[in-house]
Each structure stands twice: as structure tokens, then as C-alpha cells.
C-alpha positions in Angstrom: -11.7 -16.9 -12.2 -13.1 -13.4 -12.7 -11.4 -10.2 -13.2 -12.3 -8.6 -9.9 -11.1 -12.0 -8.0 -8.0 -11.8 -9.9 -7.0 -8.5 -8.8 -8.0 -9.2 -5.5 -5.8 -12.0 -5.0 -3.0 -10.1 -6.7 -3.8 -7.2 -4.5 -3.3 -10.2 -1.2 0.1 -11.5 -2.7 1.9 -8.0 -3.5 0.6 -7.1 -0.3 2.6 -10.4 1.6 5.6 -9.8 -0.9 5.8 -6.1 0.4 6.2 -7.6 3.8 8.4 -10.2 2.9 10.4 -7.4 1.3 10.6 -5.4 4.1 11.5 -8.4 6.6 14.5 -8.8 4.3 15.8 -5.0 4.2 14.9 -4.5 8.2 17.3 -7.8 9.4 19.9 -7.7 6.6 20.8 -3.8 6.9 22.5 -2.6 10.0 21.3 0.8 12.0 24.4 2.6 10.6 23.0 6.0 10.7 22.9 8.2 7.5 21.7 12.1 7.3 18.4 12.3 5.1 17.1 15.9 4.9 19.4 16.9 7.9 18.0 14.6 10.1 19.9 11.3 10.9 18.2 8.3 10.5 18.8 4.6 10.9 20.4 3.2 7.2 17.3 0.6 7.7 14.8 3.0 7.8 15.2 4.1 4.1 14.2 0.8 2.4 11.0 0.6 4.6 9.9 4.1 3.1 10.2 3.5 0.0 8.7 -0.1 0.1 6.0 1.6 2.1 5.6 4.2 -0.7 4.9 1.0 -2.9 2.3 -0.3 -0.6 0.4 3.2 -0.4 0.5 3.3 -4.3 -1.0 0.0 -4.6 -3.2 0.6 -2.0 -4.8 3.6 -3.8 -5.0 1.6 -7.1 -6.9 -1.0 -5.4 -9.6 1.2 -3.9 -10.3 2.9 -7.6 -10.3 -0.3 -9.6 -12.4 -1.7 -6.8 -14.6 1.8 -7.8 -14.3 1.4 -11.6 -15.8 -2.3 -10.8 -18.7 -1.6 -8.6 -19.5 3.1 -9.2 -23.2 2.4 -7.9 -22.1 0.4 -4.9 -19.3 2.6 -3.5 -22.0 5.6 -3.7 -24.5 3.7 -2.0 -21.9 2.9 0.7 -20.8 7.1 0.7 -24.4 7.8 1.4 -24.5 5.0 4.0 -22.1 6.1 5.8 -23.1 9.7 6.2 -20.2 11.8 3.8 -20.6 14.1 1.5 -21.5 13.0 -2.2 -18.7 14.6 -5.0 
């Protein structure tokens, strides 16, 4: 199997494990509020930021080794799509 495959399928199971995960944390904890910042906010609501935190960050490392892989073809797809080239 190829690198980029690889990662991709990676990519696919961390992203159905961060799910899982956040299933888990969103039925076993209860709504017991807790003050974050000064705001109150569900006790629930914590582990699904910081799981979604994980998702953005793997997210973003994704998209740039997908870019390291293929430079020339996510240009072609900037200049395609109409944006401005860095």
C-alpha cells in the first residue's frame, strides 16, 4: 500500500475514533454545569472541545501532507478555483 493511501486511511480511522470518542464523553457525563471563563456550561461540553481541538489539528495536518504529496496539483486547483496565488 502506498504512503499517501496509508495516511489516508489513517486519516478515515482517527477521524471515526474521534467520533466514537465523543459518543462516549457525550452519554457517560451528565449536564452538571461547571463555570469556564465565567460562563456556565454543561460538564459534557468540555470533552467535546477538546476532542474537537484534536479533530481540527488533524484536520490541518492532513490538508499539508496531502500538499507536501501533490505541490503542483493543489496550485493548479488554487488557480482553478479563482484565489489568489501565495
Amino acid at each position: 500500500m502506498p504512503a499517501g493511501e496509508r495516511a489516508e486511511r489513517k486519516y478515515r480511522i482517527a477521524l471515526v475514533l474521534y467520533l466514537g470518542l465523543g459518543i462516549l464523553a457525550w452519554t457517560t457525563l451528565g449536564s452538571m454545569p461547571v463555570v469556564l471563563f465565567g460562563r456556565t456550561v454543561p460538564l459534557r461540553l468540555l470533552p467535546e472541545l477538546v476532542l474537537g481541538g484534536f479533530v481540527l489539528r488533524t484536520w490541518v495536518a492532513m490538508q499539508a501532507e496531502r500538499i507536501r504529496r501533490d505541490p503542483e496539483g493543489s496550485r493548479e486547483r488554487l488557480e482553478r478555483d479563482g484565489r489568489p496565488q501565495g
